[in-house]
N, C-alpha and C positions, 0 to 999 in steps of 0.2 A: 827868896822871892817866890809867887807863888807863880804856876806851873800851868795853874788852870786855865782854861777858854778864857781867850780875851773875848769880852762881851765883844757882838757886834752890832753894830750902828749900822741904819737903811741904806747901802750905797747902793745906786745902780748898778746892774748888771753889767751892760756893754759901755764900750768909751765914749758912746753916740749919744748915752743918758749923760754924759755928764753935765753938771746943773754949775755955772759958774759963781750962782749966788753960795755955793759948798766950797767955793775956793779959800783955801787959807786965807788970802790977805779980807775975803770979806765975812769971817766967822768973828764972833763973840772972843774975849777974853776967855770967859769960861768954855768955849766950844773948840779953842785953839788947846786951853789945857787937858780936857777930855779927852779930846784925840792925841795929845803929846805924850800921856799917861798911857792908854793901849798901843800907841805906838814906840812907844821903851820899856812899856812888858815886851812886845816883841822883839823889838833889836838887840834887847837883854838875851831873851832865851836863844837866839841866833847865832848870837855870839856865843851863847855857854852851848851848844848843841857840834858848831860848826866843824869842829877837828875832831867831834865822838863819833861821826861815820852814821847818825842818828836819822832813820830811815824819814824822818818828819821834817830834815831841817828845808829842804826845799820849799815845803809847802806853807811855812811860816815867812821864807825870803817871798814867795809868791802874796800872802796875807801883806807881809808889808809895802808893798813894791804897787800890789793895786789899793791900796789906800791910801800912800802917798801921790800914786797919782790920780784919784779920781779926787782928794784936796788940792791939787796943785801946789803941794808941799816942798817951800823953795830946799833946794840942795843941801843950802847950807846948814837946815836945821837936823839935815841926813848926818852930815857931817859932827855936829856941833854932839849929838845925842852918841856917836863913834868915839869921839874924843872924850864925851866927859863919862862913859864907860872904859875909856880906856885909862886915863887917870887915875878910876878909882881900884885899877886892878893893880896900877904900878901900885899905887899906895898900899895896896894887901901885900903884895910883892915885897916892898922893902921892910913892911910890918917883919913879915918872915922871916928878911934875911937872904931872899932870894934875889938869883939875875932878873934884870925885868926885860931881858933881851927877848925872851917868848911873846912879848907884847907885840913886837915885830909881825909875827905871822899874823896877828889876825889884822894888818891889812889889807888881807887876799878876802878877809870876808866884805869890809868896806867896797873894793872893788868888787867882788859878786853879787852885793847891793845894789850899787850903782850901774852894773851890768845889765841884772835884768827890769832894773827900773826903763834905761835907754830902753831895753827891747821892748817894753811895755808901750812907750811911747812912739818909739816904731812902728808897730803893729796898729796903732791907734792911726796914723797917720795913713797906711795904706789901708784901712776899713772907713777913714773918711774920704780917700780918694776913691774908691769902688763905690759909695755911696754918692758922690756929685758926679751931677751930668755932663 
């Protein structure tokens, strides 16, 4: 897989930009697979980064975590893009000959996914509360 800069697409800065007409359920066929595409180079490289100690992998959990949610990218396709990475590892796995017991750990990445996605949306929630009167 390549390695390089996932292009990035115009999102708003702060959570207070967000444009709901950029919501997933109201994007294009083609706009849903464009961002599912940068978003599985990323969850790819996250996941091959996560247990190397790789001083960058935060900063790509942060890259994924505000682009799914400035899409309001429902969970399940967090979920769905974890599992069908994680399938295709058991399948390298038994290719080999190996335990696929090591699949186990990178649950801990799924949960610090979905960690700081919450926090993401936390945050967003007290920077709308400071903002109304």
């Amino acid at each position: 897989m390549d390695f390089s800069a996932v292009s990035t697409c115009i999102l708003p800065t702060t959570s207070l930009e967000r444009d709901p007409q950029q919501f997933w359920g109201n994007l294009t066929l083609e706009q849903r697979q464009e961002w599912l595409h940068q978003l599985r180079t990323l969850y790819y490289q996250i996941i091959l980064l996560y247990f190397r100690d790789a001083p960058d992998v935060h900063e790509r959990i942060a890259q994924f975590t505000y682009i799914a949610y400035m899409l309001n990218l429902p969970i399940s396709e967090v979920l769905g893009m974890h599992m069908h990475f994680m399938d295709e590892i058991v399948k390298q796995l038994k290719l080999e000959g190996r335990s696929e017991e090591v699949v186990l750990d990178y649950r801990l990445t799924l949960i610090d996914v979905i960690a700081h996605l919450c926090e993401r949306y936390r945050r967003a929630m007290v920077e709308v509360t400071r903002e109304t009167p």
